[in-house]
C-alpha positions in Angstrom: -19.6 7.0 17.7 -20.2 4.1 15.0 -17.5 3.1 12.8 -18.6 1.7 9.5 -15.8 -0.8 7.4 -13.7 1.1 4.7 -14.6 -0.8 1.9 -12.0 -0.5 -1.5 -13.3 0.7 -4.8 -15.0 -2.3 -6.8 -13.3 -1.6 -10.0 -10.1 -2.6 -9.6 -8.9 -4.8 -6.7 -5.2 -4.4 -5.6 -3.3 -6.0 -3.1 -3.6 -4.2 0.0 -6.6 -2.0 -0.8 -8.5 -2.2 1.8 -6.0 -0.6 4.0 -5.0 1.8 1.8 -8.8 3.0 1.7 -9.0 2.4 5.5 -5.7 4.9 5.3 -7.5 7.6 3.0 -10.3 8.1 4.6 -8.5 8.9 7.7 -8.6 5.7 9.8 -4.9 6.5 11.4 -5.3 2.6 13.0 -4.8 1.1 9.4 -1.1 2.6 9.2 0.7 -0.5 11.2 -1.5 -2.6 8.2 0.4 -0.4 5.4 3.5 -0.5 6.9 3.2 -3.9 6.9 2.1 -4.5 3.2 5.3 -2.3 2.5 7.5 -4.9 4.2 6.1 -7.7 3.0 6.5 -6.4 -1.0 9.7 -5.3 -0.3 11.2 -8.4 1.2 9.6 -10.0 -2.3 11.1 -7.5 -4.5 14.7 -8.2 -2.2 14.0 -12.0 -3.0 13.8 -11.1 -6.7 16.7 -8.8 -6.7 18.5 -11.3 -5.2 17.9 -14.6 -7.0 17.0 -13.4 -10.6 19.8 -10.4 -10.8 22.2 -11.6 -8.7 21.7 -9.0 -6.2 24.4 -9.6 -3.3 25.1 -5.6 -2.0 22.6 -5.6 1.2 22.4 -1.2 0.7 21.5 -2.0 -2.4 19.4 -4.7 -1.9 17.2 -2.9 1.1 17.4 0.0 -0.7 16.0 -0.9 -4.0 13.5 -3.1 -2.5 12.3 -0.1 -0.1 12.2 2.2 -3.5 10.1 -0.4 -5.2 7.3 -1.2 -2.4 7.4 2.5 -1.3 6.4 3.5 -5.2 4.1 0.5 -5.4 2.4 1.3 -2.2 2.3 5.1 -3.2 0.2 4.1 -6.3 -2.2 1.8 -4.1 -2.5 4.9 -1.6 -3.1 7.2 -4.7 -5.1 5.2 -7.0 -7.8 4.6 -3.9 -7.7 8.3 -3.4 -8.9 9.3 -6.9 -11.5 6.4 -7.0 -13.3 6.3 -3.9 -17.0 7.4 -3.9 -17.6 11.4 -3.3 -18.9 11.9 0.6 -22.2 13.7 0.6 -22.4 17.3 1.4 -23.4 17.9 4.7 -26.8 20.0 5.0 
């Protein structure tokens, strides 16, 4: 069977898109991708927890950083399911 490349909605281009499109329309191989655009945000949102509100709890740290990505991600993941182009109807 031939795969074709998910590609993201033009309008707006997020971070991580083309993942979270790969993800959506049920290409279970972009999942290790997500997870790791989740990591990566939320070791920058743990670096801005840390150094501009003086952050030092690590629960709270991994935890709020976590939150954040997960809810960021979650948008991504949600944003690309309500914009990506209607499949044809099979005849």
């Amino acid at each position: 069977m031939a795969t074709t490349a998910v590609q993201p909605s033009p309008e707006t281009p997020l971070p991580s898109q083309s993942s979270a499109a790969a993800l959506v329309s049920g290409d279970v191989s972009a999942l290790p991708m997500v997870a790791l655009h989740l990591a990566g945000r939320a070791a920058i949102i743990a670096g801005g927890m840390a150094v501009l509100a003086g952050e030092r709890d690590p629960r709270r740290l991994i935890g709020g950083a976590l939150a954040g990505s997960a809810a960021i991600e979650l948008f991504v993941l949600i944003h690309e399911l309500l914009n990506r182009p209607p499949v044809p109807a099979a005849r």
